[in-house]
Every structure is written in structure tokens, then in C-alpha cells.
ZAMARGU-4260 file (C-alpha; in steps of 0.2 Angstrom, whole numbers, plus 5000, padded with zeros to 4 digits):
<rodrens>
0) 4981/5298/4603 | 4965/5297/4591 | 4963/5291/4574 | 4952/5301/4561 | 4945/5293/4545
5) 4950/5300/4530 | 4959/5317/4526 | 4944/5330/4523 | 4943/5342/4535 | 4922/5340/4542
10) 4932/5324/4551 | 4947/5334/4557 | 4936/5347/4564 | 4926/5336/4575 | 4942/5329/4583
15) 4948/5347/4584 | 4931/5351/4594 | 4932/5338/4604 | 4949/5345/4612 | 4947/5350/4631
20) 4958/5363/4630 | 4961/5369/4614 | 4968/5385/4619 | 4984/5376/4624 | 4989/5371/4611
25) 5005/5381/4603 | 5009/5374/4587 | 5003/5359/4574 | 5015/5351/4564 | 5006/5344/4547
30) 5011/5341/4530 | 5004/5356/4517 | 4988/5347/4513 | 4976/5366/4513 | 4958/5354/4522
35) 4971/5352/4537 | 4978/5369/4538 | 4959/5376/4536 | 4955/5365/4552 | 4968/5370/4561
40) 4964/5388/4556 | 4944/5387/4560 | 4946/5379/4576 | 4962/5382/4584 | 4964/5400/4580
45) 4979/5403/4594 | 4990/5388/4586 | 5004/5390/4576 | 5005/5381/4558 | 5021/5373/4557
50) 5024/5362/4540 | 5033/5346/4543 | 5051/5350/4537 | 5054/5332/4530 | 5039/5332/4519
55) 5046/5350/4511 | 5063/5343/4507 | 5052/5329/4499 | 5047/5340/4487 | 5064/5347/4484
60) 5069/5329/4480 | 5055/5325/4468 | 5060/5341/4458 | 5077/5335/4459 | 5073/5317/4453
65) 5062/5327/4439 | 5078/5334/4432 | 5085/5317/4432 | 5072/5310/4422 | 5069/5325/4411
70) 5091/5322/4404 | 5088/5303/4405 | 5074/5304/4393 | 5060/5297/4404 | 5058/5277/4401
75) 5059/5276/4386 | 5073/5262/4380 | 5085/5276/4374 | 5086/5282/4393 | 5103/5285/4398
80) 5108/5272/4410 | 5121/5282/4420 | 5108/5294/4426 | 5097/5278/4432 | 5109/5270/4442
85) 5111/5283/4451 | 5093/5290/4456 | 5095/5285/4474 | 5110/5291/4476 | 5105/5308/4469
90) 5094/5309/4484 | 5106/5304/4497 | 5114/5318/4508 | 5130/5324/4503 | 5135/5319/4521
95) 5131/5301/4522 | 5139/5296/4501 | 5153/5287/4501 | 5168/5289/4491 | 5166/5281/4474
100) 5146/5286/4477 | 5156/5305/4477 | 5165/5300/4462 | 5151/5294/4451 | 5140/5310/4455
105) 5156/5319/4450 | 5156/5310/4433 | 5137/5315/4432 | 5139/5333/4434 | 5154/5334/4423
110) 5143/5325/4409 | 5125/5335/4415 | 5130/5353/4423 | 5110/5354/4424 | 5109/5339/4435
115) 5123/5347/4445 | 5113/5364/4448 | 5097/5356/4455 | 5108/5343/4466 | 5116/5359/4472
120) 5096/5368/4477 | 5094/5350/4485 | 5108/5351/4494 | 5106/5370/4500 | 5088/5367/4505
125) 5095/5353/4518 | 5106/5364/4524 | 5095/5381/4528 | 5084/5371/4540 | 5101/5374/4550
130) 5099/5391/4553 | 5097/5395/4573 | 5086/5411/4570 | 5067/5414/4560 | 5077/5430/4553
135) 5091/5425/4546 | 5081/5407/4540 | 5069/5420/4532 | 5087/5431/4523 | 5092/5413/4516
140) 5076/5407/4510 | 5073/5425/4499 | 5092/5419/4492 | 5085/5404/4485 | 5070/5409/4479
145) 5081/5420/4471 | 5093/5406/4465 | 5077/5397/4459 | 5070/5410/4449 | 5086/5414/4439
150) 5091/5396/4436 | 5086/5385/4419 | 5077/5372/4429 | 5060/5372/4427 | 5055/5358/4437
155) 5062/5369/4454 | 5051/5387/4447 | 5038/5376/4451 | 5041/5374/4470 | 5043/5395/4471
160) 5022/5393/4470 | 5024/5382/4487 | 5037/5390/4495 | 5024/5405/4492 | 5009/5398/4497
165) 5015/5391/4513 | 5031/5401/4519 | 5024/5408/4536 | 5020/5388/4540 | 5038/5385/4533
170) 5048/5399/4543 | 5037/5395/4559 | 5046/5379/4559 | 5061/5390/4568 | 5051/5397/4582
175) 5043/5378/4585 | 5058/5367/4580 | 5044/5353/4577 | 5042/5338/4565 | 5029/5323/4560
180) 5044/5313/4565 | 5032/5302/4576 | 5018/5302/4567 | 5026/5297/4552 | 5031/5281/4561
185) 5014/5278/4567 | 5008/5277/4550 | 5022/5265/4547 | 5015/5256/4558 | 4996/5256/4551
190) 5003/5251/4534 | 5010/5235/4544 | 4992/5231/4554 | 4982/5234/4536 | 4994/5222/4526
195) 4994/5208/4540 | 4976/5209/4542 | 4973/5210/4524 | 4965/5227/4525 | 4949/5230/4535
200) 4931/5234/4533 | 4925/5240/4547 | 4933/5258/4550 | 4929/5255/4571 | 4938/5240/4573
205) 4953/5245/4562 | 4954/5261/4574 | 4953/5250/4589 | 4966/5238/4583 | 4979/5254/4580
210) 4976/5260/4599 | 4979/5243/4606 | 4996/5243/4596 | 5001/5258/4609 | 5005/5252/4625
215) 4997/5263/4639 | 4986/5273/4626 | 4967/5275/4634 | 4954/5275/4619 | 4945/5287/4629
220) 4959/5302/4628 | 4964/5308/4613 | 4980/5319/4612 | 4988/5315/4593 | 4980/5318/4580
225) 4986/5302/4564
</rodrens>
């Protein structure tokens, strides 16, 4: 594991160099910021790209919550209150609601067909990342780009630049079947050591303080990139 200041990609690279054998690596899960994937690019030219499948459907979710506060009417005191009570529960999967939570989305999308469209996409998207196969993923994903495209919601014909710019890293998330599951809850855990110290000034000892949180982890190796 090694910590690397800031987001830019100089920093990224000099990790990336540092790397004994770089040539093993396969794949690289990251979120779609373009300095990472320019890294990964210039230095580990045999790796594969793989975009982390929970920060896409993140994006799926803010355009969905952008429907929502497009009908409520933003936050303005005329908002529709309906629609703001249920802003979590628009993002919850449609496997985890529970009854009455099922019966008030119900009375949503009877009142807000728009709302009920862009819950749909949300919901679809979840599903695809199901598929078993790059190929048929690849036939699904064309279908709702499709669906995107044709439909009256504007705040999801924004993602279609996205999906575009990044669908090879998208669709290699079926060849790799990986995610920034665990480095998500290391950062977690950063956010927990900065609050309790009250933030830090000195970049060395903050990086010394997240190794030691990680039983057996030798500051002189470094396989996990944070």
C-alpha cells in the first residue's frame, strides 16, 4: 500500500515508476478522472483501464436526482415536498425498498411519468452490470444509449458524452470483474484519521500515520495505490 499526495498525475507517475514489476500488472481499477488514466496510460502501457463500476452508477444517480430537483422546482419555497421526501428513496435499489417505500414511488410516477423514466434508466443501468459476457454487456449498453438518446430527459443525454468518452474502460469491467471497493473504505478511513487529528500539516507524517492504521503493511513496499 502507498499513499500519493494530491490527484495530478506528475505524483501518480512517480509512484507508477517506482513499481518493480510493472509488467505484471493486468488491470487498474480507478474512478474517470482523465490525470489517472493518462498515468496509467504512459507508464503501464500492458494494463487494462477498468472504471470502478460504483462510481459510474454514481453518475446515473446524480442525473436521476437532477430529474427530481428539476419537477420539484429546485429549493425554492414553492418546491413540491413529495418529491423531497423521497430523494433517498429514489436512489435506493428497487431490490432493497420496502412496501409502503414501493407504494409512494408508485404515487410519484403516477403524478411525475418523467421521474418515472429516469428511475427506470437508473434502475436498468444497475442491472446491466449483471451481464456474464463483454459482448452481450456491449449489445445492452448500445440499448440504452439508444434509450437515452430518444427519451425527454436531458439531465441523462448528458451522460451519453461519458459513456462515450470512457466506454472501453467501462466494458473492460467484464473481462476484469474489478472494483475500488477497497480502496473506497480506505479513504473512509483517512477521512476518520484527518477529523480526529484535526487535519494535518505535514503531508510525511499524515502518510505515516495512514500506513500504521494497516496492520502488517511495511512502509517500504508499496502495492495499492489511495
Amino acid at each position: 500500500m502507498e499513499v500519493v499526495e494530491g490527484q495530478g498525475r506528475q505524483k501518480v507517475e512517480e509512484y507508477l515508476d517506482s513499481l518493480p514489476e510493472p509488467e505484471k500488472v493486468k488491470a487498474v481499477a480507478m474512478d474517470m478522472h482523465e490525470p489517472f488514466r493518462q498515468a496509467i496510460q504512459m507508464c503501464l502501457p500492458l494494463a487494462k483501464v477498468v472504471v470502478d463500476k460504483f462510481h459510474l452508477i454514481r453518475h446515473i444517480n446524480g442525473a436521476l436526482d437532477k430529474v427530481r430537483s428539476r419537477l420539484q422546482g429546485g429549493s425554492s419555497r414553492r418546491k413540491r415536498k413529495d418529491l423531497f421526501r423521497s430523494r433517498y428513496t429514489l436512489l435506493k435499489g428497487a431490490e432493497r425498498l420496502a412496501d409502503w417505500e414501493r407504494e409512494r414511488l408508485n404515487q410519484l410516477f403516477y403524478h411525475y411519468p418523467e421521474l418515472r423514466r429516469a428511475w427506470v434508466l437508473k434502475e436498468s443501468f444497475r442491472a446491466w452490470y449483471s451481464y456474464m459476457d463483454r459482448y452481450t454487456a456491449e449489445e445492452a449498453l448500445e440499448l440504452l444509449e439508444e434509450e437515452i438518446t430518444s427519451s425527454s430527459l436531458p439531465e441523462f443525454k448528458q451522460l451519453i458524452h461519458t459513456l462515450t468518452n470512457w466506454r472501453e474502460e467501462i466494458l473492460n469491467y467484464f473481462d476484469y470483474r474489478i472494483t475500488n471497493g477497497f480502496v473506497e473504505g480506505k479513504n473512509n478511513r483517512i477521512k476518520t484519521i484527518k477529523r480526529m487529528a484535526y487535519g494535518y500539516r505535514n503531508m510525511d507524517n499524515f502518510r505515516l500515520r495512514i500506513l500504521a492504521t494497516n496492520p502488517g503493511c511495511e512502509v517500504t513496499l508499496s502495492h495499492l495505490l489511495t
